[in-house]
NUTI-350076 format. One record per residue: residue in three letters; x, y, z of N, C-alpha, C in turn. Coordinates in steps of 0.2 Angstrom, whole numbers, plus 5000, padded with zeros to 4 digits. Layout:
REM residues N
PT    aa    n.X    n.Y    n.Z   ca.X   ca.Y   ca.Z    c.X    c.Y    c.Z
PT   ALA      X      Y      Z      X      Y      Z      X      Y      Z
...
***
This chain:
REM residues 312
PT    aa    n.X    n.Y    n.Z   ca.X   ca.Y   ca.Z    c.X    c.Y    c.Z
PT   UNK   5147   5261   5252   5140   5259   5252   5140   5253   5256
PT   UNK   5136   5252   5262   5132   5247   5266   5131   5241   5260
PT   UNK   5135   5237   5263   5134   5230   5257   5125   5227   5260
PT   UNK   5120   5228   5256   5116   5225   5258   5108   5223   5253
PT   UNK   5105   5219   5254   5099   5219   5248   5093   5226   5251
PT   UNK   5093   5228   5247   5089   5236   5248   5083   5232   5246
PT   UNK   5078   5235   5252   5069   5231   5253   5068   5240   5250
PT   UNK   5070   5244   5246   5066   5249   5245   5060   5248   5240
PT   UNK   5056   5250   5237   5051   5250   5233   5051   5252   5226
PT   UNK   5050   5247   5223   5051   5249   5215   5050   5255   5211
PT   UNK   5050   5260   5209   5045   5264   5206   5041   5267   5213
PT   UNK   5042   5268   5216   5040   5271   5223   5035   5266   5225
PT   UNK   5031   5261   5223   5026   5257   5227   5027   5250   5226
PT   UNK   5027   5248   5219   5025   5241   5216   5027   5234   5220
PT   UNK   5034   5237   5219   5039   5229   5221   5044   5230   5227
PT   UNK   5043   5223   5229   5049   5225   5236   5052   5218   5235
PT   UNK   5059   5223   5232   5063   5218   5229   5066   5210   5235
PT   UNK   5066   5211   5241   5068   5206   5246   5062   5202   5245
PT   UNK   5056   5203   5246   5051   5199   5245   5049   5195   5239
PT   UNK   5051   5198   5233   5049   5195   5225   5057   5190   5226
PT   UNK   5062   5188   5229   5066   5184   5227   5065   5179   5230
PT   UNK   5064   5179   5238   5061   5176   5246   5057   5172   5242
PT   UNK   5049   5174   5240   5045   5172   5242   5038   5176   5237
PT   UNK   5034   5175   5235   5028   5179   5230   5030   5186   5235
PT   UNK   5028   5192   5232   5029   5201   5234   5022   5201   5237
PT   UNK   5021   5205   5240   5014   5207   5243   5009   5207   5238
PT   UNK   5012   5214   5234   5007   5213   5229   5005   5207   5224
PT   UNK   5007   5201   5227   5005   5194   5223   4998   5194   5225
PT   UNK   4997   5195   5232   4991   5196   5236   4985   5199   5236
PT   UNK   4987   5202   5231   4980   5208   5229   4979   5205   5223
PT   UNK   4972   5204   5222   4969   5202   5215   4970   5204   5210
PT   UNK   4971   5201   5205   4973   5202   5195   4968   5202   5192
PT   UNK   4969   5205   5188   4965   5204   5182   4966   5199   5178
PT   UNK   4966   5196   5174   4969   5191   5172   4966   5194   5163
PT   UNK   4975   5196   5159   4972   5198   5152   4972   5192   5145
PT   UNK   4971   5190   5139   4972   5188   5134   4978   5192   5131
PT   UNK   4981   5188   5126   4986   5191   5125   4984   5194   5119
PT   UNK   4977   5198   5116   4977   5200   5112   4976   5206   5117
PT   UNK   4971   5208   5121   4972   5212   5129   4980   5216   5127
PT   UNK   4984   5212   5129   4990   5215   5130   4993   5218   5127
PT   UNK   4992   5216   5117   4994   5219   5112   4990   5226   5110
PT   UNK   4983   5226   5114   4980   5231   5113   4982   5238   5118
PT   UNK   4984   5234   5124   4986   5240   5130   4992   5243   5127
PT   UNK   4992   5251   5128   4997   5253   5125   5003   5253   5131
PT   UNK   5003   5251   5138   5009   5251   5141   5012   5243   5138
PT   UNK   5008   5238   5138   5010   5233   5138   5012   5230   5129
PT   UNK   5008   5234   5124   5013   5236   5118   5020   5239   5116
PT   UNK   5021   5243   5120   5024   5247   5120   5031   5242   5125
PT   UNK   5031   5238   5130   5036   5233   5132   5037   5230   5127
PT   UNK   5031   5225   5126   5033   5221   5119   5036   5221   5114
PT   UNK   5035   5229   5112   5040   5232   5106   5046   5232   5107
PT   UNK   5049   5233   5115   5055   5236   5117   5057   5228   5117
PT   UNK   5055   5223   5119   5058   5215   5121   5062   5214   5116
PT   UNK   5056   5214   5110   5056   5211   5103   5062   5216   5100
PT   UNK   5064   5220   5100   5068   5225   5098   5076   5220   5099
PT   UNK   5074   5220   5108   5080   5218   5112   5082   5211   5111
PT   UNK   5079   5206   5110   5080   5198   5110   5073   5197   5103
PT   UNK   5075   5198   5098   5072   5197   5091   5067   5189   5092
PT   UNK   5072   5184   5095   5071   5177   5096   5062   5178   5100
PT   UNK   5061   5183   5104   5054   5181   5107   5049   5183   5105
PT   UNK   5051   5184   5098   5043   5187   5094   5039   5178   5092
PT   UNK   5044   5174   5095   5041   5168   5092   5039   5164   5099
PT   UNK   5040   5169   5105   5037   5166   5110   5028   5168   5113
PT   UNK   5027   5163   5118   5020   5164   5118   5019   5169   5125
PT   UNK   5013   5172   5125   5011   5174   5129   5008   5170   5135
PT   UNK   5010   5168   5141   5007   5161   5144   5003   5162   5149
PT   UNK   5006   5171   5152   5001   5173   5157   5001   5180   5157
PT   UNK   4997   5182   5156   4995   5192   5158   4991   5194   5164
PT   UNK   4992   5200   5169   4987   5202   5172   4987   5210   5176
PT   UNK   4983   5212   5176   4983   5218   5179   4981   5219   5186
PT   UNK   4984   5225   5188   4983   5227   5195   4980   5232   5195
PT   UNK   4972   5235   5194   4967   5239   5191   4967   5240   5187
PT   UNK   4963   5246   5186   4961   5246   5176   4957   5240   5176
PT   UNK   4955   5241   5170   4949   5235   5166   4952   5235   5161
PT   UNK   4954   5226   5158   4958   5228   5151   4953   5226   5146
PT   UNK   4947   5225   5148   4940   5227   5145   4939   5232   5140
PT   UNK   4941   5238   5146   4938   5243   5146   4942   5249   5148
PT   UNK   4945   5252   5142   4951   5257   5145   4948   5263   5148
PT   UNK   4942   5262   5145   4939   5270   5149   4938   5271   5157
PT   UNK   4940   5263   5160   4940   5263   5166   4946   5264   5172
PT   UNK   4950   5267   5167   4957   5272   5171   4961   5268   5167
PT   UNK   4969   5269   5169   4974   5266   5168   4976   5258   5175
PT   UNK   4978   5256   5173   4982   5248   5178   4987   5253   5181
PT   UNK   4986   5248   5187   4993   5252   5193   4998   5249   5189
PT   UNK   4998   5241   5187   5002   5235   5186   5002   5231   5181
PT   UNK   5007   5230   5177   5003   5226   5171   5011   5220   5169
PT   UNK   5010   5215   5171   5015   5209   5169   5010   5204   5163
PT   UNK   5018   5201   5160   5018   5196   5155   5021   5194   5156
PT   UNK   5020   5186   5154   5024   5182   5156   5025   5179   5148
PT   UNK   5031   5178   5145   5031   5173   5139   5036   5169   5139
PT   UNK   5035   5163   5135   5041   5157   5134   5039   5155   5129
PT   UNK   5046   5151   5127   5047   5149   5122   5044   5140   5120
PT   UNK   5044   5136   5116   5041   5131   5114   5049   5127   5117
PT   UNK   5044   5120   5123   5047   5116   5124   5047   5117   5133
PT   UNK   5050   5111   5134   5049   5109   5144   5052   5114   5147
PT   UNK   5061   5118   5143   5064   5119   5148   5064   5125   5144
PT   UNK   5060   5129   5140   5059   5133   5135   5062   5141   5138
PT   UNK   5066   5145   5136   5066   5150   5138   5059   5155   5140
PT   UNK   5060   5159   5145   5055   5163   5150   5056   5167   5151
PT   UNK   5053   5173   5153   5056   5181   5150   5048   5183   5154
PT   UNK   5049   5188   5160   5044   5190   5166   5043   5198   5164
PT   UNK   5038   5201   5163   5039   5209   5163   5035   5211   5168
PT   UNK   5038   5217   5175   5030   5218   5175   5030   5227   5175
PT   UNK   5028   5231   5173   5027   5236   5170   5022   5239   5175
PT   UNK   5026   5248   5177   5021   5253   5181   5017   5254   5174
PT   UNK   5011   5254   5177   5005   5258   5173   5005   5264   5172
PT   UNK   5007   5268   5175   5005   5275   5175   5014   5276   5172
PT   UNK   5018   5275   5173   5025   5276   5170   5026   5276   5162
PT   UNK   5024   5267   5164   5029   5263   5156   5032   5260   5159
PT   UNK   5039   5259   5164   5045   5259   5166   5045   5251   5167
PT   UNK   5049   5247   5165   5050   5242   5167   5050   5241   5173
PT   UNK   5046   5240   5177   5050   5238   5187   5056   5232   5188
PT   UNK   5052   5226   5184   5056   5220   5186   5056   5218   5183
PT   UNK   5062   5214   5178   5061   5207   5173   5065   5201   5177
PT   UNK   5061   5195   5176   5064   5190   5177   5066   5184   5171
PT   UNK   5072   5182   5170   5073   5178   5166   5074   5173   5169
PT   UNK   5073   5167   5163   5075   5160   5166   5076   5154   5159
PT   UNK   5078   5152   5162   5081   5147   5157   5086   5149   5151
PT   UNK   5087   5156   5150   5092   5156   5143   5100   5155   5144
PT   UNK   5099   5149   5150   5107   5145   5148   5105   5137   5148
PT   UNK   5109   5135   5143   5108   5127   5145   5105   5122   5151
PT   UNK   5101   5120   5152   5101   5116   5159   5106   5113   5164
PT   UNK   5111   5107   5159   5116   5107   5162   5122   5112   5164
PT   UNK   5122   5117   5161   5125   5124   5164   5122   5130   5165
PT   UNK   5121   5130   5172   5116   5136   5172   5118   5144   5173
PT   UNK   5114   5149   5174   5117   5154   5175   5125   5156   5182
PT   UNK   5120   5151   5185   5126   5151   5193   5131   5148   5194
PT   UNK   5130   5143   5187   5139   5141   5187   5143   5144   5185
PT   UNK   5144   5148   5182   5147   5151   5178   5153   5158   5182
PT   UNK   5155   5160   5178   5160   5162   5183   5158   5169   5186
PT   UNK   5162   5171   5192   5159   5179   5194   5158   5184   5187
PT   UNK   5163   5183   5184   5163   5188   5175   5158   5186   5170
PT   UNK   5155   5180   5170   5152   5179   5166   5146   5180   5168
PT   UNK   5144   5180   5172   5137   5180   5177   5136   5189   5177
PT   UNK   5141   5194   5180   5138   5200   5178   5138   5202   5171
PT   UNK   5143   5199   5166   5142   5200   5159   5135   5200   5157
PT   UNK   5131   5192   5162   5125   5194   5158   5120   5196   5161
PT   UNK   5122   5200   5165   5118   5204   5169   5117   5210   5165
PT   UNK   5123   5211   5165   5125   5218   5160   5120   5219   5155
PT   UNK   5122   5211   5150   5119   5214   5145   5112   5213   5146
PT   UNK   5107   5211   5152   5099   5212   5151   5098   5219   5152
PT   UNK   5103   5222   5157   5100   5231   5158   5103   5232   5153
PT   UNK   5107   5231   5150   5109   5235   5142   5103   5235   5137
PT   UNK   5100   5229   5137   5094   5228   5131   5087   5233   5134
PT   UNK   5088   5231   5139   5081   5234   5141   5081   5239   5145
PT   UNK   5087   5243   5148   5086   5249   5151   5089   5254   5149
PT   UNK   5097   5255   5147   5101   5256   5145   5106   5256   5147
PT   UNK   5113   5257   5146   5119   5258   5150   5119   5256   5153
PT   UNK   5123   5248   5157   5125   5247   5163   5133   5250   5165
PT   UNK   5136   5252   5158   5141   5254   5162   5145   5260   5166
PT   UNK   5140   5265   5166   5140   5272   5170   5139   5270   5177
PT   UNK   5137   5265   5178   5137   5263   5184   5142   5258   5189
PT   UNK   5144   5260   5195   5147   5255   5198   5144   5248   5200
PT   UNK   5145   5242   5199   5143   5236   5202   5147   5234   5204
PT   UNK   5141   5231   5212   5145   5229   5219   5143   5219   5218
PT   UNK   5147   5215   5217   5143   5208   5218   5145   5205   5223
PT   UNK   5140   5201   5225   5144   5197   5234   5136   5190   5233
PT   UNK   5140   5187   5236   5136   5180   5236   5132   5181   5243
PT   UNK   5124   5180   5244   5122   5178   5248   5120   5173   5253
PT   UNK   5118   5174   5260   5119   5168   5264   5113   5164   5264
PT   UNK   5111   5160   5258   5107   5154   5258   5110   5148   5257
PT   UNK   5109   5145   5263   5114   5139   5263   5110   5132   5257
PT   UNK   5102   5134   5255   5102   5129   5250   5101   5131   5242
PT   UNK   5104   5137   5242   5106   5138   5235   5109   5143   5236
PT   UNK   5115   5141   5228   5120   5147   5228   5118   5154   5225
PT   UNK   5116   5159   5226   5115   5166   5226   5120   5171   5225
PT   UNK   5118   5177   5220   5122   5183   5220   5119   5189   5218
PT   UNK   5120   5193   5223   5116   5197   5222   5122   5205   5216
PT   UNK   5119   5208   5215   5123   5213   5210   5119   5219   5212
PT   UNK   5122   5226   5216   5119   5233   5215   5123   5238   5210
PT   UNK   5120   5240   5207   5123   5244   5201   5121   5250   5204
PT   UNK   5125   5255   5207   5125   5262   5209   5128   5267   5206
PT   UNK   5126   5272   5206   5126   5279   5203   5132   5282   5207
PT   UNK   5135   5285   5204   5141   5289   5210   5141   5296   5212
PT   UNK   5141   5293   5219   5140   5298   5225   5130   5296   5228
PT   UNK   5128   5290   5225   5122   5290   5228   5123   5283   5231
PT   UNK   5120   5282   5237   5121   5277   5241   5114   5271   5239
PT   UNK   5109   5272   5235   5105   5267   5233   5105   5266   5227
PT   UNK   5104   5259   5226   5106   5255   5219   5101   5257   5216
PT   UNK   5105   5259   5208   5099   5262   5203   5095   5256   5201
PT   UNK   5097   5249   5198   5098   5243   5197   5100   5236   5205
PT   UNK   5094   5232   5205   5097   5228   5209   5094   5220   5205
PT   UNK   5100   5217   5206   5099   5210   5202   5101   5204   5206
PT   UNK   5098   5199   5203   5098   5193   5209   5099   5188   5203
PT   UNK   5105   5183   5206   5105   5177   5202   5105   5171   5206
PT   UNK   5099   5166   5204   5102   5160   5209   5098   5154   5202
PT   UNK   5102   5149   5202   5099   5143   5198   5101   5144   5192
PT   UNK   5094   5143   5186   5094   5148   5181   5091   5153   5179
PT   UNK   5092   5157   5186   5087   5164   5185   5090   5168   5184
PT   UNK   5089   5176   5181   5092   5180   5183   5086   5186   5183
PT   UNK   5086   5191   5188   5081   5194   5193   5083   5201   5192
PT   UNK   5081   5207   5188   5084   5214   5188   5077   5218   5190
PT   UNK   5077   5222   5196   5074   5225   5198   5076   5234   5197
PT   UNK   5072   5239   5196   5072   5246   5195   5071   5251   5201
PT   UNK   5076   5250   5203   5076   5254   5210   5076   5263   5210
PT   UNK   5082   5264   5207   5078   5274   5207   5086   5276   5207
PT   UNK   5088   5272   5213   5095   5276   5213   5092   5283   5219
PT   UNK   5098   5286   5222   5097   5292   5226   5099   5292   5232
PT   UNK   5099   5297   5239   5102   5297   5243   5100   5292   5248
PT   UNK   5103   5289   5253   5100   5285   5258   5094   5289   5263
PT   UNK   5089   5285   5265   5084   5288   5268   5085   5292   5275
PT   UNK   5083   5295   5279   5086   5299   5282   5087   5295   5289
PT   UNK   5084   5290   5292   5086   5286   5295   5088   5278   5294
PT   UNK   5090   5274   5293   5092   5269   5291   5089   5262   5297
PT   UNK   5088   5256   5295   5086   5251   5298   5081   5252   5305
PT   UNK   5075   5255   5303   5071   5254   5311   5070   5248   5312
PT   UNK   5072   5243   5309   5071   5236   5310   5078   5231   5310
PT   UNK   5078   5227   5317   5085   5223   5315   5081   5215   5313
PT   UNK   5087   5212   5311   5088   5201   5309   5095   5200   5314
PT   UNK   5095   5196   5318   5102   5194   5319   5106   5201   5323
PT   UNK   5103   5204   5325   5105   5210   5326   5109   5214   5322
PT   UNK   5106   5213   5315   5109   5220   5310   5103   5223   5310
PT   UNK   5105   5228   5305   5098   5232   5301   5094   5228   5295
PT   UNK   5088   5228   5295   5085   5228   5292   5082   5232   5288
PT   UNK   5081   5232   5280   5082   5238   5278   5072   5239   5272
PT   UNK   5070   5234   5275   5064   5234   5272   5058   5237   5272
PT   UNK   5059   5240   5277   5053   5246   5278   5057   5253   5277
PT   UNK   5060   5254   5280   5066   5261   5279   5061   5265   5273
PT   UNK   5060   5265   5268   5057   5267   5262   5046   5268   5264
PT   UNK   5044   5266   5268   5040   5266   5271   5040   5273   5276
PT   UNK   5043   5270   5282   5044   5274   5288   5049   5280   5289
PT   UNK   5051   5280   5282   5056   5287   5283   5048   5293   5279
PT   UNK   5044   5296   5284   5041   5298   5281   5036   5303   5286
PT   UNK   5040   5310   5285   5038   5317   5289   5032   5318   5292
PT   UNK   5025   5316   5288   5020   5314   5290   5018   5311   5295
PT   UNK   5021   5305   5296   5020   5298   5300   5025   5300   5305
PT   UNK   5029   5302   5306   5033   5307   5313   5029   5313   5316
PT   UNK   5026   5316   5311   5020   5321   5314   5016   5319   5318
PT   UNK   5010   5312   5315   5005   5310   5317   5008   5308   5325
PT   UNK   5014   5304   5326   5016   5301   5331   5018   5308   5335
PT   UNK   5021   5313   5332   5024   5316   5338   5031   5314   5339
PT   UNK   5034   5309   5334   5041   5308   5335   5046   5311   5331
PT   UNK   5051   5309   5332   5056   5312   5327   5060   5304   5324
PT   UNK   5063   5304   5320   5063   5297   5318   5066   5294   5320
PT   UNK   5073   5295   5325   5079   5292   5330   5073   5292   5334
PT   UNK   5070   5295   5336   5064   5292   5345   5059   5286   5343
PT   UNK   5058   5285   5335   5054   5279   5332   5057   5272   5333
PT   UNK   5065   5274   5329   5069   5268   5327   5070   5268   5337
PT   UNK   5071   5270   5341   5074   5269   5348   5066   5264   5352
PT   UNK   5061   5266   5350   5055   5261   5352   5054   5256   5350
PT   UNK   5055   5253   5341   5053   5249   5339   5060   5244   5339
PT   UNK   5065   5248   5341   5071   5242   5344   5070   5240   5352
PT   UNK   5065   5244   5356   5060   5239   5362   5057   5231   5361
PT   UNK   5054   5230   5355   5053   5225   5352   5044   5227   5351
PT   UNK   5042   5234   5350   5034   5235   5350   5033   5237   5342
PT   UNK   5028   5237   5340   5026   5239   5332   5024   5245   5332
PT   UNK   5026   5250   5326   5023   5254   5325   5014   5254   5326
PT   UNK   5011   5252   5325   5003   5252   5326   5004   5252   5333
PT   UNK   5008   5247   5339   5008   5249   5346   5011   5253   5349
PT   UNK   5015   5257   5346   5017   5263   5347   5011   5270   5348
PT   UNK   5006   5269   5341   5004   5273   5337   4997   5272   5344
PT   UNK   4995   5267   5343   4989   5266   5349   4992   5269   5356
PT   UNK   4998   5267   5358   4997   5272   5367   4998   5280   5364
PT   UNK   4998   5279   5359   4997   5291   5360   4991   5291   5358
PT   UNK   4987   5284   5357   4978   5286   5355   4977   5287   5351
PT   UNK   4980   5284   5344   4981   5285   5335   4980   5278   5333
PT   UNK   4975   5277   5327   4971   5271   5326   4977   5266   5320
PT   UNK   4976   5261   5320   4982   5260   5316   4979   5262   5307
PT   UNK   4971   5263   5305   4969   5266   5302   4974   5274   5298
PT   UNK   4974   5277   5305   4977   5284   5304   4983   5281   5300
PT   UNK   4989   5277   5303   4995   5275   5301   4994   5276   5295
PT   UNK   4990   5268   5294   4992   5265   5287   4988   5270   5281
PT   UNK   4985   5275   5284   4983   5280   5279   4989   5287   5278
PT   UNK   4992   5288   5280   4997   5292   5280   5001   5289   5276
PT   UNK   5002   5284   5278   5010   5280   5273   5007   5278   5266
PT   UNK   5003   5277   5266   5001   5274   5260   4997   5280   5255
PT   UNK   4997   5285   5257   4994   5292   5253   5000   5294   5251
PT   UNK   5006   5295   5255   5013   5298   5254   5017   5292   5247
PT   UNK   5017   5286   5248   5019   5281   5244   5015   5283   5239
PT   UNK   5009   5283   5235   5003   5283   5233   5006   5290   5228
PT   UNK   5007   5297   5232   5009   5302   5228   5014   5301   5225
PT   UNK   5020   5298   5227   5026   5298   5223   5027   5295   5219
PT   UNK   5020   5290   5218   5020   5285   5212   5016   5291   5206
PT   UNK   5013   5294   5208   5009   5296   5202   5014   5303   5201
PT   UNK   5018   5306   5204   5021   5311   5202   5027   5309   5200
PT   UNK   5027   5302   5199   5034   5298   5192   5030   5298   5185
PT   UNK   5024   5299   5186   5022   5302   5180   5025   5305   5175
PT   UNK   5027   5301   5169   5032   5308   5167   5028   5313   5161
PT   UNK   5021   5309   5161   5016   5315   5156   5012   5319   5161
PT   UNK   5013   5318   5168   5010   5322   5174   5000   5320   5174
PT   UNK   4998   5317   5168   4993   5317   5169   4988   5314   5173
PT   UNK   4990   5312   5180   4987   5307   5185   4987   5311   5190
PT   UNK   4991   5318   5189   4993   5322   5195   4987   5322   5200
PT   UNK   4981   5325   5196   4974   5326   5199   4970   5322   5199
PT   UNK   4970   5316   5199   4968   5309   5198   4965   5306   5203
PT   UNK   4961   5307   5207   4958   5307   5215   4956   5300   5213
PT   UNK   4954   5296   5208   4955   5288   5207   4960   5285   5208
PT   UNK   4963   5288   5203   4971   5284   5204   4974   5282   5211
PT   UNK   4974   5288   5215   4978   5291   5220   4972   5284   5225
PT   UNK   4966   5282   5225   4964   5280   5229   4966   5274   5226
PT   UNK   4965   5271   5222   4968   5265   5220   4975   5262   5220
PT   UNK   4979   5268   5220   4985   5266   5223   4985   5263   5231
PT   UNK   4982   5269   5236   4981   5268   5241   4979   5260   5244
PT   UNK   4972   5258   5240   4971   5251   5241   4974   5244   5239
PT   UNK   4980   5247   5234   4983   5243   5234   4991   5241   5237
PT   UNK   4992   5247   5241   4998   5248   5245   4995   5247   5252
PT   UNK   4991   5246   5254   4989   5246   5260   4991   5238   5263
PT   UNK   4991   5233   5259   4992   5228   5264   4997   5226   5263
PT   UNK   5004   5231   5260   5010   5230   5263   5011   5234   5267
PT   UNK   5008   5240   5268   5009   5244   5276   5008   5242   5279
PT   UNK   5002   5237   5281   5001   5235   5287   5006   5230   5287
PT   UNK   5009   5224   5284   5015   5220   5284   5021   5225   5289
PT   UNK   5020   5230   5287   5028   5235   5290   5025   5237   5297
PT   UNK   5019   5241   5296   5017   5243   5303   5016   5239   5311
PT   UNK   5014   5233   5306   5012   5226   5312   5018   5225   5312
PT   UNK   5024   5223   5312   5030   5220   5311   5035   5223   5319
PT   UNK   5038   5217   5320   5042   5218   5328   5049   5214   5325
PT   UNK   5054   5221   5328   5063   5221   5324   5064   5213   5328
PT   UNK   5069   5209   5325   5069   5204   5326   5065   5196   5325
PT   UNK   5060   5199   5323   5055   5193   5319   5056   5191   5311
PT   UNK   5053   5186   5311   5055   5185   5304   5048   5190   5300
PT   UNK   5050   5190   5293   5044   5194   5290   5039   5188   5288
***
């Protein structure tokens, strides 16, 4: 397996893992709802985390809820669909008080990402600790909260950020090239995101850093559609946009609006999310599906606008 941080999409849309460690995720950008935490105890997807936390670290029935928000829906008002997106944030009493992040697919259940912080000493943090102890506790957050970390292979390797020290950890399935689990440790964090696991995409990096691959849209533009509308095949895609032009520049000299684009990739993304459905009930959901749509659209354009070798 390519040692590398997979930019794939959490649960087909929500998260893009390079981006929530960097830096706020796209979806930071799109407006919340902002819930009470009696709201949250009411939501049945975000009951239903809480039950699974408390289950798994008993100690955070005693923590507070300090921030909730949702990504559609009305937590007013359930009759107004389901949330794309639904996090809680809780900590415990005190400065340096343990912190515990969920954010939850709406339409799944499925945990996408939890971020923990503080449940080591201050003066010893997560990242001092040794290679084995560090995935040890890695281990045990996908063991409490996902299941089994150890059916799977984990690869760990330190990061090139020269002001803090970083490790990143892919937990892979055998014989599949994407990380089912990817988890990121720096400071006193630690970061488990819910990747899917699966074959790699059918063409890898149409975008390079430094002249490697860059592998953050891959998940985007690996997409039959979006090769229709252009008229390419996806090596004539990745062979233009390593000219240093963006897809939207490309898509304009064949006379195709970058509208078209970002509606095709975000319809395709959009369906994959609602057929992770695992009650099927959003299949016909012409709300849902638009709302997803709206909400994946201003990471498209991030990818469609973008030129290989620029920073993101």
């Amino acid at each position: 397996m390519k040692k590398r941080l997979i930019g794939s999409i959490v649960a087909a849309v929500i998260m893009i893992p390079t981006a929530a460690f960097a830096a706020p995720p796209l979806i930071e950008l799109i407006t919340r709802t902002p819930m009470t935490a009696k709201q949250v105890k009411m939501d049945a997807v975000g009951q239903a985390a809480l039950e699974k936390l408390y289950r798994s670290y008993p100690e955070t029935k005693s923590f507070e809820i300090i921030d909730a928000s949702q990504i559609g829906g009305d937590p007013a008002n359930a009759s107004q669909g389901r949330a794309i997106q639904t996090s809680i944030v809780l900590q415990e009493k005190g400065a340096h008080g343990k912190k515990i992040r969920l954010d939850l697919n709406g339409i799944t259940g499925e945990i996408e990402h939890v971020n923990q912080e503080n449940w080591e000493p201050q003066e010893k943090p997560v990242i001092s600790l040794t290679n084995q102890e560090i995935k040890s506790k890695v281990d045990d957050l996908i063991n409490k909260l996902y299941g089994s970390s150890s059916k799977y292979e984990c690869n760990m390797e330190p990061m090139q950020k020269p002001d803090q020290k970083t490790f990143i950890l892919n937990y892979t399935e055998k014989g599949s090239t994407t990380p089912f689990y990817q988890a990121l440790v720096q400071g006193n964090t630690i970061s488990v995101s819910l990747i899917g696991g699966g074959p790699a995409p059918s063409v890898e990096g149409f975008f390079t850093t430094n002249g490697k691959s860059d592998y953050t849209a891959d998940a985007f533009l690996n997409d039959e559609k979006l090769f229709s509308l252009l008229h390419m095949s996806p090596a004539d895609l990745k062979q233009e946009l390593a000219k240093g032009a963006s897809v939207v520049e490309i898509a304009a000299s064949k006379k195709i609006s970058k509208q078209q684009v970002m509606d095709i990739i975000a319809t395709t993304q959009a369906k994959k999310q609602i057929q992770a459905d695992p009650h099927g009930g959003a299949t016909h959901d012409d709300r849902t599906l638009e709302q997803l749509k709206r909400i994946l659209e201003p990471k498209v354009l991030k990818v469609i606008e973008h030129k290989t070798e620029t920073p993101w």
